[in-house]
N, C-alpha and C positions, 0 to 999 in steps of 0.2 A: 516422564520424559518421552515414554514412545509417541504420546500427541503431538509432538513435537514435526515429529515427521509422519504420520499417520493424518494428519490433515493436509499439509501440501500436495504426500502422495493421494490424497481424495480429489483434492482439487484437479488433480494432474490428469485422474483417470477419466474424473467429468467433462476435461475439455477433450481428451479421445475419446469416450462417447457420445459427444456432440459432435464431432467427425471436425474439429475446428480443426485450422493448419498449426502447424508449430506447437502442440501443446504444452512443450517442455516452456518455451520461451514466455508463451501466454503465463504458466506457472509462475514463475519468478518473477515477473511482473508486476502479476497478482500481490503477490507478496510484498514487496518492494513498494505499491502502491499504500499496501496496509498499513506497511509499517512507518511510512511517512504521514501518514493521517494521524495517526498514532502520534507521534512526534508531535506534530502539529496540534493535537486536541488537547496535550499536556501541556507542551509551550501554550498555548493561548490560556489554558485553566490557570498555569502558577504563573502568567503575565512575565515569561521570559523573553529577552529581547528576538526579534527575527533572527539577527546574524546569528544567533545558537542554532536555528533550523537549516538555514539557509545562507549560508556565506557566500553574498553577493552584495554589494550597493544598487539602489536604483539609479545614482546619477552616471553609471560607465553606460556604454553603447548596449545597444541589442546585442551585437554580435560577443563579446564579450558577457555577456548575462547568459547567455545558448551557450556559449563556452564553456564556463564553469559548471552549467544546469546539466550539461551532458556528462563534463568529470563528475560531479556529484556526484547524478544516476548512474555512471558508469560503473564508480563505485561500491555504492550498497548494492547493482546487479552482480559484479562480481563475486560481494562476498556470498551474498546467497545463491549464489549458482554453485560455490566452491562448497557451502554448507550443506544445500541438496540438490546434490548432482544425480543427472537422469537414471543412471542404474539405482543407485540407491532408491528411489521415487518410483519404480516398476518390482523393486523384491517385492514392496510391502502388499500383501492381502489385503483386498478393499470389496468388499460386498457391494451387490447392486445397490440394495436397502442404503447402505451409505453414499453412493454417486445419486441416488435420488434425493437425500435429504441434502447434499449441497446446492444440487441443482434450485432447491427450492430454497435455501440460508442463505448462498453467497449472495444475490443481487440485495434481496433485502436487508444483508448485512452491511454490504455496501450503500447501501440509502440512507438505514440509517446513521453510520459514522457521516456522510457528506452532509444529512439534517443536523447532527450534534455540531459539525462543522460550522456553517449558516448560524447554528445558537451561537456558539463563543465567538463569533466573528462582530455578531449583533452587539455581544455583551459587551464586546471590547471599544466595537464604536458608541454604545451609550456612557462607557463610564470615561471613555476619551472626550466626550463630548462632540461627537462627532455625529452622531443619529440624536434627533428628538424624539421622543415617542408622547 
């Protein structure tokens, strides 16, 4: 369980060592991004429908799609803001040795969740019938 929070607080300290603004916020973000990809790579693997990810129609307005799409995210930032709040995420001990191996994991871990992304999305439109290959 301490991984739990010994990885955000990694993350947290790589973006104040990168001197970025906002790290906390960058954090959760972070997070929140992952964890919707997540989401998204399971739904698309056991061929569940969108409205389990994303509860929204295409046929409403723009503005109502951005409406919902902000309570969504507003949502899941919330509760992972409430989960690992800033103090908690500065107790934790984080070695350089570890802000350096994120430095060098997170992008490439984000590339590949977005390339696994790109695969089920393919997989989904060939067996919809919708891509020929």
């Amino acid at each position: 369980m301490k991984i739990l929070i010994k990885l955000p607080a990694i993350i947290y300290r790589t973006y104040i060592d990168r001197g970025q603004d906002i790290p906390y916020f960058r954090t959760i973000v972070t997070l929140v991004s992952i964890l919707f990809l997540h989401a998204v790579h399971v739904a698309l693997l056991f061929d569940f429908p969108s409205t389990y990810i994303m509860p929204w129609s295409s046929k409403e307005t723009k503005s109502v799609q951005w409406f919902y799409g902000t309570i969504y995210f507003g949502i899941l930032y919330a509760v992972i803001a409430m989960i690992y709040q800033k103090g908690k995420l500065e107790k934790v001990t984080v070695t350089q040795r570890q802000i350096k191996r994120c430095k060098l994991i997170l992008p490439i871990y984000l590339t590949v969740c977005i390339l696994l992304l790109v695969a089920l999305l393919i997989k989904l439109g060939v067996e919809k019938g919708k891509i020929n290959l």
